[in-house]
C-alpha positions as CSV (number, residue, x, y, z in Angstrom):
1,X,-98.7,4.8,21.5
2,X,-101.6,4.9,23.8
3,X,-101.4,1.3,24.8
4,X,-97.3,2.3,26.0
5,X,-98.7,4.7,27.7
6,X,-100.6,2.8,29.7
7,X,-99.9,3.1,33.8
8,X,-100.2,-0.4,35.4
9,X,-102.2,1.4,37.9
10,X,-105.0,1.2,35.3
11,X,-104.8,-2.6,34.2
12,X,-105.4,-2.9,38.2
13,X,-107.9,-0.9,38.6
14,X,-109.2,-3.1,35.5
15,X,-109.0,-5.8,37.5
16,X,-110.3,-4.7,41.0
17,X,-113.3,-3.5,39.6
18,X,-113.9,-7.0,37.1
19,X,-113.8,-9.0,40.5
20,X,-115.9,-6.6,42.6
21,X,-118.1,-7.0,39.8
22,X,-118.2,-10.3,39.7
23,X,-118.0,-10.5,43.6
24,X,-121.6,-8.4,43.6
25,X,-123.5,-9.8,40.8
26,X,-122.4,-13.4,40.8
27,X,-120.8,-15.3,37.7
28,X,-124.0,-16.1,35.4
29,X,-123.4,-15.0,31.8
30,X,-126.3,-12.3,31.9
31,X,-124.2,-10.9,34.8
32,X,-120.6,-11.3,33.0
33,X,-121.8,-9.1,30.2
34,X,-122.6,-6.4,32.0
35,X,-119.4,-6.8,34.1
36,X,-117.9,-6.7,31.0
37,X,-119.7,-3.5,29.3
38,X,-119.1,-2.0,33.1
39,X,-115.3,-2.3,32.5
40,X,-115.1,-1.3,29.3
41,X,-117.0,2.0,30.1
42,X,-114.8,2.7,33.3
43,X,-111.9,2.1,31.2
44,X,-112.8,4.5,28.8
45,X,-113.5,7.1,31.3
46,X,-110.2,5.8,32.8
47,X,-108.5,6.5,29.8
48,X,-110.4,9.9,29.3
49,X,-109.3,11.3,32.5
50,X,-105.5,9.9,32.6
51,X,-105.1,12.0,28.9
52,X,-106.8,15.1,30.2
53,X,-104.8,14.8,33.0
54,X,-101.6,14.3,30.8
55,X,-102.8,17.2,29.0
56,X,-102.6,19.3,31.7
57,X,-99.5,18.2,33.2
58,X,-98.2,19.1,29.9
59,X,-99.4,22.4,29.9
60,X,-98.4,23.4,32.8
61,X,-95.0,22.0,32.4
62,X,-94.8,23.9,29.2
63,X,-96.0,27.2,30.8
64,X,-93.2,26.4,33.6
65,X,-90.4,25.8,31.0
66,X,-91.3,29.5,29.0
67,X,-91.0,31.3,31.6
68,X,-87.8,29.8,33.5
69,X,-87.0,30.3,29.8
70,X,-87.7,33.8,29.9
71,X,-86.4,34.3,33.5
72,X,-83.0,33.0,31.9
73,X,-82.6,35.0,29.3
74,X,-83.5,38.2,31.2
75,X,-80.8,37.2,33.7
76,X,-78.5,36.5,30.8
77,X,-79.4,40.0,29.1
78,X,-78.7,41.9,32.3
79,X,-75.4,39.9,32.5
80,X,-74.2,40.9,29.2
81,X,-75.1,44.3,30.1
82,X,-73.5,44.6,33.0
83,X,-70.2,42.8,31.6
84,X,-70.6,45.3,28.6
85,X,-70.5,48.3,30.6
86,X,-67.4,46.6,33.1
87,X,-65.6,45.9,29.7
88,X,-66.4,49.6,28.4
89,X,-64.6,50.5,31.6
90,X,-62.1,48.6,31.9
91,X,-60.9,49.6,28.3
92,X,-61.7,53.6,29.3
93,X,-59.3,52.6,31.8
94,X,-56.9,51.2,29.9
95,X,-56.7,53.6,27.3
96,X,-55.8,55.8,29.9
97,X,-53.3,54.2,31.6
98,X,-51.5,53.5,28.2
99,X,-52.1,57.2,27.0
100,X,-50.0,58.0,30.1
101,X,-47.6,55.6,29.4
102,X,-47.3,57.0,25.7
103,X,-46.9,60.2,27.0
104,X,-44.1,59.1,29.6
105,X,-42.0,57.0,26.7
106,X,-42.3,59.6,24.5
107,X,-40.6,62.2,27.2
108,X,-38.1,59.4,28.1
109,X,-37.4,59.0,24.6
110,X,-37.1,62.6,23.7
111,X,-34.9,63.1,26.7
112,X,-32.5,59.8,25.5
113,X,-32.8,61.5,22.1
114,X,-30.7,64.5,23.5
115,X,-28.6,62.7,25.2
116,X,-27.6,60.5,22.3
117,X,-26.9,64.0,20.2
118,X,-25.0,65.5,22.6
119,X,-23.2,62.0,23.3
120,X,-22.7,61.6,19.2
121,X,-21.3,65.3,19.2
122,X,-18.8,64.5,22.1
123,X,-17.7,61.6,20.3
124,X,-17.3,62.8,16.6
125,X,-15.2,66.0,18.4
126,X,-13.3,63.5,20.2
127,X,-12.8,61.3,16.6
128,X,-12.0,63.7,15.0
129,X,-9.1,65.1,17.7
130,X,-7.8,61.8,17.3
131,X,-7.7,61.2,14.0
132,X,-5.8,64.6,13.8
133,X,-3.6,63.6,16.6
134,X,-2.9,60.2,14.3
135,X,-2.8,62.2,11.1
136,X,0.2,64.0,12.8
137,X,1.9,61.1,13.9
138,X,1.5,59.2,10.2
139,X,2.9,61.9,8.7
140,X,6.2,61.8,11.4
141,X,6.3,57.8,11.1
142,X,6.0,58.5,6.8
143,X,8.9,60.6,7.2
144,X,10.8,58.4,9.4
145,X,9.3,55.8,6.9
146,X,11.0,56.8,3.9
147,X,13.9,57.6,5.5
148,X,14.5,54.0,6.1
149,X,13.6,53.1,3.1
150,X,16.3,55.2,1.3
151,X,18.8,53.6,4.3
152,X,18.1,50.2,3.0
153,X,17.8,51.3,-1.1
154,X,21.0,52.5,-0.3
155,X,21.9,49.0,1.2
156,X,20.6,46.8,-1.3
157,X,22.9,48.8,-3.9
158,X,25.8,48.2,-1.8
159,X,24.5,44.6,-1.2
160,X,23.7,44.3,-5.2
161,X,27.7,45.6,-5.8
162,X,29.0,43.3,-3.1
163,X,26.7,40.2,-4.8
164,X,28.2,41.2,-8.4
165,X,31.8,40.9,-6.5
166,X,31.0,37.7,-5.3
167,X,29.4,36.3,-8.4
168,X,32.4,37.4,-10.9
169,X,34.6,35.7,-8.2
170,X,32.7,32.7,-8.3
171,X,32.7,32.9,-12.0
172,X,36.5,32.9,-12.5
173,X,36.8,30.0,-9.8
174,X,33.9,28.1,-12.1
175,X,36.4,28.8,-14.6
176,X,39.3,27.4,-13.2
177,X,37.6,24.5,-11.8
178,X,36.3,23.6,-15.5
179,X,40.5,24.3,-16.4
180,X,41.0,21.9,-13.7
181,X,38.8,19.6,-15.0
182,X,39.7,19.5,-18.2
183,X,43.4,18.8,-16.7
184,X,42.0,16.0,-15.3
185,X,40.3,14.4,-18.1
186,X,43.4,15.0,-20.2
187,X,45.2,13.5,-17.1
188,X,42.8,10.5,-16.8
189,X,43.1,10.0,-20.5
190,X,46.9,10.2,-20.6
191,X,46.8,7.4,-17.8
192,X,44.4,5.6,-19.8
193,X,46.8,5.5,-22.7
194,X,49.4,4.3,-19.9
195,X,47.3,1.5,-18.6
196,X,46.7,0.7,-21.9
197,X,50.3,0.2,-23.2
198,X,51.0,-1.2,-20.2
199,X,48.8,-4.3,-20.3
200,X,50.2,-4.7,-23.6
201,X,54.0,-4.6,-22.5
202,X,52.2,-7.4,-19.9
203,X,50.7,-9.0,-22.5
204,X,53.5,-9.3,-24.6
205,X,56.0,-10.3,-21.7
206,X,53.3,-12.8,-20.8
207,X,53.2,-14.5,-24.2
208,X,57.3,-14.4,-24.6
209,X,57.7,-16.2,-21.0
210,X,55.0,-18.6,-22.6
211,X,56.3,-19.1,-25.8
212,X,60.2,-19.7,-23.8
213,X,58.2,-22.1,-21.2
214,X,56.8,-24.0,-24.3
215,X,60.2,-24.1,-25.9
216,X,61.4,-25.5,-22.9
217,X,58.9,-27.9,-22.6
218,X,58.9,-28.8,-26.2
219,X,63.0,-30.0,-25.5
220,X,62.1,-32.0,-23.0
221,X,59.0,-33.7,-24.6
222,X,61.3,-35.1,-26.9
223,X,63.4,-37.1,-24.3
224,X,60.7,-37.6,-21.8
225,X,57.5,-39.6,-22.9
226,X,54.2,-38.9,-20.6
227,X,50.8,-39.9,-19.9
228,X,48.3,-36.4,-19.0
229,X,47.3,-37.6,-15.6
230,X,44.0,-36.0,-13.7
231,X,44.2,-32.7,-13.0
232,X,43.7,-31.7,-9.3
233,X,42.8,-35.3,-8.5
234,X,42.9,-34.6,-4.6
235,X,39.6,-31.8,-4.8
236,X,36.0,-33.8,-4.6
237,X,33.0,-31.7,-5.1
238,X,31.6,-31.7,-1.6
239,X,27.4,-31.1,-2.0
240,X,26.0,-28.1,-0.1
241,X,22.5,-27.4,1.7
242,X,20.7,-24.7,-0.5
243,X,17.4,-22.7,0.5
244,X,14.4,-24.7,0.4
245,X,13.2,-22.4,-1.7
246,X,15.6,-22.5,-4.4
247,X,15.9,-26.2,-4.3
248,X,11.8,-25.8,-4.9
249,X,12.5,-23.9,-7.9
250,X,15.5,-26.2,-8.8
251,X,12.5,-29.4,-9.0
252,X,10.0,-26.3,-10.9
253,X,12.6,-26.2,-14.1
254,X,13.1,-29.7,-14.7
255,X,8.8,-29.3,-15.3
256,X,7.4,-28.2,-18.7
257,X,5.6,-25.1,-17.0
258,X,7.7,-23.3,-15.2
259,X,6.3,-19.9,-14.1
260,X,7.9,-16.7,-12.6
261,X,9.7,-16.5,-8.7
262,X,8.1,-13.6,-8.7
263,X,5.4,-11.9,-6.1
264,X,2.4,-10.0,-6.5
265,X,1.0,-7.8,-4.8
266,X,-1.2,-10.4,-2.9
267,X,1.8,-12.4,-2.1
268,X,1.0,-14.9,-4.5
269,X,3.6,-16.6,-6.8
270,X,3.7,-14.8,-10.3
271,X,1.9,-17.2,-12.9
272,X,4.2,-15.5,-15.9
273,X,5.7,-18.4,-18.1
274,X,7.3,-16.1,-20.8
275,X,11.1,-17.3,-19.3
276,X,13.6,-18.2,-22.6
277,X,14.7,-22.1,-22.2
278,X,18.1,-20.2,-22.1
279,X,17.5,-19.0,-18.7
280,X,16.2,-22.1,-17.6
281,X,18.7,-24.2,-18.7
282,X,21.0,-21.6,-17.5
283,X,19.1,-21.9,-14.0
284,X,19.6,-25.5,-13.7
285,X,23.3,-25.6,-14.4
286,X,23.9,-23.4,-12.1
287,X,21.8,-24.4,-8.9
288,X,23.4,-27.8,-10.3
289,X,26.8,-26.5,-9.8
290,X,25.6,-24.8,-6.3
291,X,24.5,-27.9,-4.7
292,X,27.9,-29.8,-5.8
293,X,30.7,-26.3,-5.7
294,X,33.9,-27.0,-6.7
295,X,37.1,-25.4,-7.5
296,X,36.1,-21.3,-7.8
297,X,32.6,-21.9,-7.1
298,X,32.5,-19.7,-4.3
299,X,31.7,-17.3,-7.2
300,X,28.5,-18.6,-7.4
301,X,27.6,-17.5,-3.5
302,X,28.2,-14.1,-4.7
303,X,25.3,-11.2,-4.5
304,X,26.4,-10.6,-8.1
305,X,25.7,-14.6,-9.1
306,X,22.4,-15.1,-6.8
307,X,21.1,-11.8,-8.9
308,X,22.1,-13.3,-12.0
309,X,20.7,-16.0,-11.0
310,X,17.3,-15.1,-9.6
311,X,17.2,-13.0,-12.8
312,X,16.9,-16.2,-15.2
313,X,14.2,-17.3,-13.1
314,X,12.0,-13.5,-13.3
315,X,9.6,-12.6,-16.2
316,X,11.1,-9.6,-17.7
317,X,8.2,-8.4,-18.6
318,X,7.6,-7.0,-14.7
319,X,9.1,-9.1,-11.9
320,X,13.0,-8.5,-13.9
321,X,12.6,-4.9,-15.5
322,X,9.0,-2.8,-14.9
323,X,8.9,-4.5,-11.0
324,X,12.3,-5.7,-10.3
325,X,12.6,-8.5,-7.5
326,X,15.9,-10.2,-8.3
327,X,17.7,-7.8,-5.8
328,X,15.3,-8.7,-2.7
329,X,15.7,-12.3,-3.6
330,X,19.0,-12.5,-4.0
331,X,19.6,-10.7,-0.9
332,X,17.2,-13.3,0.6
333,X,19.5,-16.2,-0.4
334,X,22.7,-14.2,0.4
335,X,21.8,-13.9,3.9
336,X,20.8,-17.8,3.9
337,X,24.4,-18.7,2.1
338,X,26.4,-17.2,4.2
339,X,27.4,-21.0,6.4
340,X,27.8,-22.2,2.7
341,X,30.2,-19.2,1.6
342,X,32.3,-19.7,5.4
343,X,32.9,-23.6,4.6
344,X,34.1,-22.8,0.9
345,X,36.4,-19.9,2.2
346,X,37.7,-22.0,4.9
347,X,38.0,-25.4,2.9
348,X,40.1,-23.4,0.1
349,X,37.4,-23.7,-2.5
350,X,37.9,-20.0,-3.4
351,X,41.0,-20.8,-5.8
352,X,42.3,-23.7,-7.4
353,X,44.7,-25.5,-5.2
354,X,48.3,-24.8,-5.5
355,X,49.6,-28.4,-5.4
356,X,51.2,-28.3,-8.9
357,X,50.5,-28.5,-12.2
358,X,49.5,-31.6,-14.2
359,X,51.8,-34.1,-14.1
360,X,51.6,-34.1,-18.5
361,X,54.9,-35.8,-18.7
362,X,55.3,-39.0,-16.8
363,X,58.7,-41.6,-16.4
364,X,59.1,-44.1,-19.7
365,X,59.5,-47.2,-19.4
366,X,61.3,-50.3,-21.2
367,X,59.0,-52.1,-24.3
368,X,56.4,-50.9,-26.2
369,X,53.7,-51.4,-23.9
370,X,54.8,-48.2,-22.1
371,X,55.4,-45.6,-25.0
372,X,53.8,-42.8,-25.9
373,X,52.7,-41.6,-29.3
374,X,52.0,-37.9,-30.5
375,X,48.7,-38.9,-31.3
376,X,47.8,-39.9,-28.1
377,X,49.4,-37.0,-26.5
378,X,47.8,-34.6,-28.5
379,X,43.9,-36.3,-27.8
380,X,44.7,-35.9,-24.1
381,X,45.6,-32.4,-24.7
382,X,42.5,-32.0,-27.0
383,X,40.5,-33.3,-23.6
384,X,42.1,-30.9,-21.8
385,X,41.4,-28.2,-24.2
386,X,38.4,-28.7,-24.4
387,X,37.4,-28.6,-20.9
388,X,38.8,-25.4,-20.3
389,X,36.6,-23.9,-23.0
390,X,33.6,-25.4,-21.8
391,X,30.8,-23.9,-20.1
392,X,31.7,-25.5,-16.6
393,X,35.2,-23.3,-17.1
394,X,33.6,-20.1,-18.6
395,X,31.1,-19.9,-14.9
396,X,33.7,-21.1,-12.6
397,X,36.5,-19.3,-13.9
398,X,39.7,-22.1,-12.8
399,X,38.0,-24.7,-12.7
400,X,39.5,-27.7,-14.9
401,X,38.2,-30.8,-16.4
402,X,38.4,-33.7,-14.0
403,X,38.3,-36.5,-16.3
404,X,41.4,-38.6,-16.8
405,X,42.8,-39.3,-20.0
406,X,44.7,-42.7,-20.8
407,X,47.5,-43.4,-23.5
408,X,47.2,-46.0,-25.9
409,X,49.9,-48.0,-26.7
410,X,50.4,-48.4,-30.2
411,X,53.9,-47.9,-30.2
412,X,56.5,-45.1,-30.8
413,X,56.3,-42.4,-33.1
414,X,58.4,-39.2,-33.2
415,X,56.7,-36.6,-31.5
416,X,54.8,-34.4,-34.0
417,X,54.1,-30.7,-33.7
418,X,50.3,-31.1,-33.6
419,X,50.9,-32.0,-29.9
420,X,52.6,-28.9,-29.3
421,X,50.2,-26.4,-31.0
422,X,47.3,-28.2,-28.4
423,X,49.5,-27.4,-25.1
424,X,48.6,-23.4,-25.8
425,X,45.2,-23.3,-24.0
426,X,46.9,-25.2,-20.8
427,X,50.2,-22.5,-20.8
428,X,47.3,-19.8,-20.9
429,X,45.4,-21.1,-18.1
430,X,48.8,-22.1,-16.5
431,X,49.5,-18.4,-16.9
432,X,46.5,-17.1,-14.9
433,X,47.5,-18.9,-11.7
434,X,50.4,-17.6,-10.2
435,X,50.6,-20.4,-8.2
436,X,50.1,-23.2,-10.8
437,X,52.6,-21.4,-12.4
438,X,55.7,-21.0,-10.3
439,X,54.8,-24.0,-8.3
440,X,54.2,-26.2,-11.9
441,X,57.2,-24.9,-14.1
442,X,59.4,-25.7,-10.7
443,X,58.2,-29.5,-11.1
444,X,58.7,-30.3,-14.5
């Protein structure tokens, strides 16, 4: 610690006197040792005096620091004193100036207190005027009140006796209407009866003009050999453009897996297989019979046909009974057939054509190369039978078969009545088309 002390004044002064030392006494070694012992003695008197010195400083500056010490806290004391006795003041002064405020609030509240009595005894005197005053007039409107009320008591009796008017009026006309009514049904089923006998005074004229036409026709069998020729051999099925759509679905039920027409509700195509093979076959024979229409076929462009049709081709599980689509699809290809139904309509395909009946009985001819036997007559008429009971003739209604028929010639025979007995189905169907009927009968 005492070496950091250390001034550099004193290493030289060291210095100065080790040369001036050696500067008087010359540089032999006797000299140098005394130089030497000289130094160190004037640095230890060096160092004797700097500490005293210190020492002092010290002192004093300790002395100087108590009492600036002491001079600070006396000026701090009289401070405090003398902001003490301004505080003491200033509150004195306050507390005054807020007792007089007290007192002045106090009288201003006082005063407002009055004021708000006499103001509250003004207004209940006036409240209570007026709730007189309204009293009185309540008891004038109450009056008035239930005067009206017995006005309109006394109007909804009339009213009630007027409504019991009304309602036993509109009873008895109830009644009369139901009398009417049952007129009507007794009417309805009288006509009924009617209708009824009269289809079967139709029926039974129908089957005496066809048992006299087959009479007729049986006389003249005898004496007049024939060979049953193609019926309606002038009509061709002409093809017609479908939807591509249903000719889609046409190519989907000739596959094994044919699913539903149906949509869902994301517009996809129903996946539902659960169709009958009826239906499908049912399907195909009749977009079969679409694309290639012939006599009556126009049937088949129909709304009530393309339902029927779009039916068969529905799940009836949801797209044909729960969901039912057939009528939006049908509608769909009705729209699309209408060019189809125009050329039917306009080509005559909507009844069978009118150009005569069958030619059944044709000219003889010399030899027996050209006769006619009962039992070839009778196949042919078998043919012909049969294809008007066939399905093609049960969906187009007059359509016939259009396969032709040839005689063999085995020779004569006497004409049996087997033969007859098969010519019943074509008089029926004859019998259906006024046309083929006047215009066929006139022929033969």
């Amino acid at each position: 610690m005492e070496e950091k002390a250390k001034s550099p004044s004193f290493y030289v002064l060291n210095v100065a006197g080790l040369v001036l030392v050696l500067s008087v006494v010359g540089s032999t070694l006797r000299f140098a040792v005394i130089s030497v012992t000289l130094i160190s003695w004037l640095q230890t008197q060096w160092l004797a005096y700097t500490s005293a010195l210190k020492r002092w400083r010290s002192a004093r500056l300790a002395a100087a620091a108590d009492e600036d010490r002491t001079q600070r806290r006396r000026q701090i004391a009289d401070i405090s004193e003398a902001i003490g006795q301004n505080v003491i003041s200033l509150l004195d002064q306050r507390r005054r100036e807020l007792m007089l405020r007290l007192d002045q609030e106090t009288g201003r509240k006082r005063q407002s207190y009055k004021q708000d009595i006499v103001r509250r005894i003004t207004d209940d005197l006036a409240q209570f005027q007026e709730s007189e005053r309204i009293k009185d007039e309540q008891r004038v409107t109450l009056r008035e009140y239930k005067k009206t009320l017995d006005d309109r008591e006394q109007k909804l009796k009339d009213s009630e006796r007027e409504l019991q008017t009304r309602q036993k009026k509109l009873n008895e006309q109830e009644q009369r209407i139901k009398d009417e009514e049952r007129v009507i049904q007794a009417r309805k089923k009288d006509l009924q009866e009617l209708e009824l006998k009269a289809r079967a005074v139709t029926d039974n004229m129908r089957k005496l003009r066809l048992k006299q036409e087959e009479v007729k026709i049986q006389s003249r069998v005898v004496s007049q050999p024939a060979t049953v020729a193609t019926p309606y051999p002038a009509l061709v099925n002409k093809p017609i453009s479908l939807p591509a759509d249903l000719l889609e679905f046409a190519d989907d039920l000739k596959s094994y897996h044919f699913t539903c027409i149906g949509t869902t509700k994301k517009g996809t195509r129903c996946g539902q297989s659960m169709i009958s093979n009826f239906d499908k076959s049912s399907a195909t024979a009749r977009i079969a019979k679409m694309a290639s229409p012939g006599p009556g076929d126009i049937v088949f462009f129909d709304m009530k046909s393309l339902r029927e049709l779009a039916d068969w081709m529905l799940c009836p599980r949801w797209h044909r009974d729960k969901l039912p689509q057939g009528a939006e699809i049908a509608s769909r290809w009705y729209y699309q057939l209408s060019d189809a139904r125009a050329q039917l309509e306009s080509e005559g395909y909507k009844t069978p054509p009118s150009a005569g009946a069958p030619n059944v009985f044709g000219s003889a001819s010399t030899g027996s190369s050209t006769g006619t036997t009962a039992s070839s007559f009778g196949s042919s008429v078998q043919s012909v039978s049969m294809s008007y009971t066939s399905q093609d003739y049960q969906s187009t209604g007059f359509q016939f078969g259009r396969s032709t028929t040839t005689t063999s010639a085995l020779g004569q025979q006497t004409f049996g009545g087997s033969a007859a007995r098969n010519l019943t189905p074509v008089f029926e169907f004859m019998s259906q088309g006024s046309d083929v009927t006047k215009k066929g009968f006139s022929q033969w």
